[in-house]
C-alpha positions in Angstrom: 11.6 21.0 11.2 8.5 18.6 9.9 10.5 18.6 6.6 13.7 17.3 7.8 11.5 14.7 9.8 10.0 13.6 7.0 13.4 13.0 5.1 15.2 11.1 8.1 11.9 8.8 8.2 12.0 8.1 4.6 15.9 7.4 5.0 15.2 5.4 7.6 13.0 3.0 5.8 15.1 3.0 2.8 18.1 2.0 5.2 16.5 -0.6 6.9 14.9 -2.3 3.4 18.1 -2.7 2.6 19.3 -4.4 5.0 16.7 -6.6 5.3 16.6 -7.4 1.1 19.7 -9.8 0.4 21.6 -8.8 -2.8 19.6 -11.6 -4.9 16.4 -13.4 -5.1 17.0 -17.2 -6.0 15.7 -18.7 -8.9 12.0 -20.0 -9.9 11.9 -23.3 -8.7 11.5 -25.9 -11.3 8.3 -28.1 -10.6 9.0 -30.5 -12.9 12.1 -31.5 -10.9 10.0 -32.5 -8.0 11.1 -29.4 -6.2 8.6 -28.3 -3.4 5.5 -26.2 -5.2 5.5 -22.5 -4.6 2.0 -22.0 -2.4 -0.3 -18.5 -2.1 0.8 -16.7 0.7 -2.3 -14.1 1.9 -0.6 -11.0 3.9 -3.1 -9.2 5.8 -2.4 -5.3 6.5 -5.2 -3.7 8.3 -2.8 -0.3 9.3 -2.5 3.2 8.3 0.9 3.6 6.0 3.2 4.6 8.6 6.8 3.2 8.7 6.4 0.3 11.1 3.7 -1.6 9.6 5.5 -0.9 6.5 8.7 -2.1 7.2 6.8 -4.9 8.6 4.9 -5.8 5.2 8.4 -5.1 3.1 10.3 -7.3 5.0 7.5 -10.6 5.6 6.8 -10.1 1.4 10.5 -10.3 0.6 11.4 -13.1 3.2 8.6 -15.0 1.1 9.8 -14.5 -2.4 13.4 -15.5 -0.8 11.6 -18.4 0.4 10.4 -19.2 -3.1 6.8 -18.5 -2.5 6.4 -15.9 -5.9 1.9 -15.7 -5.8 1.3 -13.1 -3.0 -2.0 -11.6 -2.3 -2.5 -8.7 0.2 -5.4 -8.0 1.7 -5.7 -4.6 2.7 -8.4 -1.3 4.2 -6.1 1.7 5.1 -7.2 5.2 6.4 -3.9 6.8 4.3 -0.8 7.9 5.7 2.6 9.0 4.3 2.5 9.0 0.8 6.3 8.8 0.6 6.6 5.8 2.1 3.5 4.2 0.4 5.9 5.1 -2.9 8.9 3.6 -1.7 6.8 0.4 -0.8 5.3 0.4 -4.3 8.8 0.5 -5.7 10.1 -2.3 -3.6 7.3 -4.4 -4.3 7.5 -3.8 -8.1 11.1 -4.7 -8.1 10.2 -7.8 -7.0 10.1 -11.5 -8.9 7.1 -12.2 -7.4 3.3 -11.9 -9.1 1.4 -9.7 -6.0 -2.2 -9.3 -6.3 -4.0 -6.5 -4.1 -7.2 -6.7 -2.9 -9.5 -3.8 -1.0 -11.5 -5.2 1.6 -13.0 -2.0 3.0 -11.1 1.4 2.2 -8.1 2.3 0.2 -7.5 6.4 1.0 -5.1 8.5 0.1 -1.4 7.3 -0.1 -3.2 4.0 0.6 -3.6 4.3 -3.1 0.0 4.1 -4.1 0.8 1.0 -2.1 -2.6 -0.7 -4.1 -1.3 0.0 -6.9 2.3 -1.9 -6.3 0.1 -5.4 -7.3 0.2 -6.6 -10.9 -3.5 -7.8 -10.2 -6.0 -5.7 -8.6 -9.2 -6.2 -6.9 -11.8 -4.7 -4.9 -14.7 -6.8 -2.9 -18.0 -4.8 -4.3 -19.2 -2.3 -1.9 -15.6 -1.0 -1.4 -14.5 2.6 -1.7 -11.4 4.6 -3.0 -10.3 8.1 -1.8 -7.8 10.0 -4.1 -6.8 13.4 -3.1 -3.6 15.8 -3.4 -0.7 15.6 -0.2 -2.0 17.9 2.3 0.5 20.0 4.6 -0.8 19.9 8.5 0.8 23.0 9.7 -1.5 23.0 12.9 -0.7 21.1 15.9 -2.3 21.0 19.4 -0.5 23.5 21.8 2.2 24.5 19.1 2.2 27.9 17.5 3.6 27.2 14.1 4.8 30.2 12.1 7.1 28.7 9.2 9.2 32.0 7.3 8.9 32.1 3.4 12.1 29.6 2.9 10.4 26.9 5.0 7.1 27.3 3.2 8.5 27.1 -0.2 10.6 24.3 1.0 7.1 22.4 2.2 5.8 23.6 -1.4 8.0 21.7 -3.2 8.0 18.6 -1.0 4.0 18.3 -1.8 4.4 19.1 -5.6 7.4 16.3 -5.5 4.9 13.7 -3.3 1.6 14.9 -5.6 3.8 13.3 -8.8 5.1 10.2 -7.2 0.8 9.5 -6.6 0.6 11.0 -10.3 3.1 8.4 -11.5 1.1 5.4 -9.6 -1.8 6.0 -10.5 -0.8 6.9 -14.6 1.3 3.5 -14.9 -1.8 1.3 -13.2 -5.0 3.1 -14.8 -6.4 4.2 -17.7 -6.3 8.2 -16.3 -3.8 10.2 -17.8 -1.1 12.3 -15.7 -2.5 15.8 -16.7 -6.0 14.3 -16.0 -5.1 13.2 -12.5 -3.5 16.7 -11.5 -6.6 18.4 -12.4 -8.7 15.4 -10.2 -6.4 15.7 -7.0 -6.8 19.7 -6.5 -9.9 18.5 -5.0 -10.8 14.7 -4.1 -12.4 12.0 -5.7 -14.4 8.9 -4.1 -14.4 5.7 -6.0 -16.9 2.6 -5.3 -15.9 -0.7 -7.2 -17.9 -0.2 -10.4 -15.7 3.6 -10.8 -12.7 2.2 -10.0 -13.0 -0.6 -12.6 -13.7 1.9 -15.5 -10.8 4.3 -14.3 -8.9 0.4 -14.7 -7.8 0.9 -11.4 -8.9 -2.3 -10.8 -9.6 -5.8 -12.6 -12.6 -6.8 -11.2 -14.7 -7.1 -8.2 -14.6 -10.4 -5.6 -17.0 -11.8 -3.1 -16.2 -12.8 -0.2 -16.8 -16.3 -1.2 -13.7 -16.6 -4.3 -10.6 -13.8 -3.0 -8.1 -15.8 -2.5 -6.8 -19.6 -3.8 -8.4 -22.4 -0.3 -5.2 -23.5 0.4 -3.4 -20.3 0.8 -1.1 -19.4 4.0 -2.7 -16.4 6.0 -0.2 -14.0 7.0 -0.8 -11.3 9.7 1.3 -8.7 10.5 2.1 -7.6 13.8 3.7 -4.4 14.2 5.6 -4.6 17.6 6.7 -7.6 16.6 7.2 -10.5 13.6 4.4 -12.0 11.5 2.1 -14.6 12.7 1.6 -17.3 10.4 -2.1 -18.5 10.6 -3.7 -22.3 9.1 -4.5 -22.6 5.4 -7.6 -21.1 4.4 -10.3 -24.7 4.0 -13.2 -22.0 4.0 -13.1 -18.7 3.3 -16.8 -17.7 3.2 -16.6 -16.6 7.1 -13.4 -14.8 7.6 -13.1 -12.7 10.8 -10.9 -10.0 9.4 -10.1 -6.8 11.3 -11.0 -3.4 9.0 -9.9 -0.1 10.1 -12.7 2.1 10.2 -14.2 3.1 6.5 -15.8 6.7 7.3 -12.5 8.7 8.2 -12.7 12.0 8.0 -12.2 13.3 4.3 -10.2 16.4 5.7 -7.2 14.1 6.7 -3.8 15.1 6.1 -1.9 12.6 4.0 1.4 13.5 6.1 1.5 12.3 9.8 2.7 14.7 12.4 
């Protein structure tokens, strides 16, 4: 049943956060001991929210805060995904002792929006866009005659209703929209540009291309069949070559894979 799928993923993740977390974080290093400086650290995620690239981002942003690195910026575009999962990840990185700054580079959509929100700092390069909308249940799928009995569909009821507050609660605690307010907003949907999402206070500010990150900042990409690639310091950033999922998907998306 898609219900039960969706628990065991979410487990899943949960377990395997854990074991990749050790039990404790060491300490701010002390600069003026002549310890080696903490440097920016830019993590790139260019995916949908889906549990590998998720792991994948949990476990490079914690190996880095382990390593003592504490300023990380990530850059992100994301068509959406499982909402779930984006909340877990927004928990994780929150917990963190590290100061994470988020930054949309082309489209933050749907449960996209809950992982944003996990940075302390958040940006958006002008001419960016934001898509908030309510957890949608898919129940059609291609060559599969689904007929779910009352039990299941009150079952799937309550798992969207639980999902729709854990986006109410990131959204609330990082804007200046109230919870009531943003129940009313995701019945239907709501499209943000930059300017919008910096009077909702979703944001900060806007950024150019030109000033996003610190020069001398370690580029991180993920790579989801595998470990991060580590890429030179960023000398000039006013040329990146960035890979951004697509920024027209279609609004009618579920938020809950199949």
């Amino acid at each position: 049943m898609k219900t039960v799928r969706l628990l065991i993923r979410r487990l899943l993740l949960l377990t395997g956060i854990c074991v990749l977390c050790s039990p404790s974080f060491p300490q701010v290093q002390d600069h003026s001991q002549g310890q080696a400086q903490s440097k920016p650290i830019v993590i790139q995620f260019f995916y949908n929210v889906d549990p590998q690239p998720i792991t994948q981002l949990l476990m490079v942003v914690g190996n880095q805060v382990r390593d003592g690195n504490r300023d990380i910026y990530i850059l992100m575009s994301s068509n959406g995904g499982d909402p779930g999962l984006a909340f877990t990840a927004y928990n994780y990185l929150r917990s963190l002792p590290a100061h994470i700054t988020t930054i949309n580079l082309g489209n933050i959509d749907s449960a996209a929006t809950i992982l944003f929100c996990a940075g302390q700092e958040r940006f958006a390069v002008t001419g960016t866009r934001f898509l908030i909308h309510g957890v949608m249940f898919n129940y059609a799928s291609p060559g599969m005659n689904v007929q779910p009995n009352a039990e299941q569909l009150e079952a799937n009821l309550s798992l969207v209703r639980s999902l729709n507050e854990e986006m109410i609660l990131a959204l609330s605690q990082n804007s200046a929209k109230k919870p009531e307010e943003l129940r009313k907003l995701i019945q239907g949907q709501v499209i943000l540009d930059s300017e919008e999402a910096l009077s909702w206070k979703l944001i900060q500010g806007t950024k150019t291309l030109k000033n996003l990150v610190p020069a001398d900042a370690q580029m991180i990409g993920l790579n989801v069949t595998g470990g991060a690639t580590k890429e030179p310091p960023l000398n000039a950033w006013e040329s990146p070559s960035l890979p951004i999922v697509s920024t027209t998907p279609p609004l009618a998306t579920s938020a809950i894979p199949q």
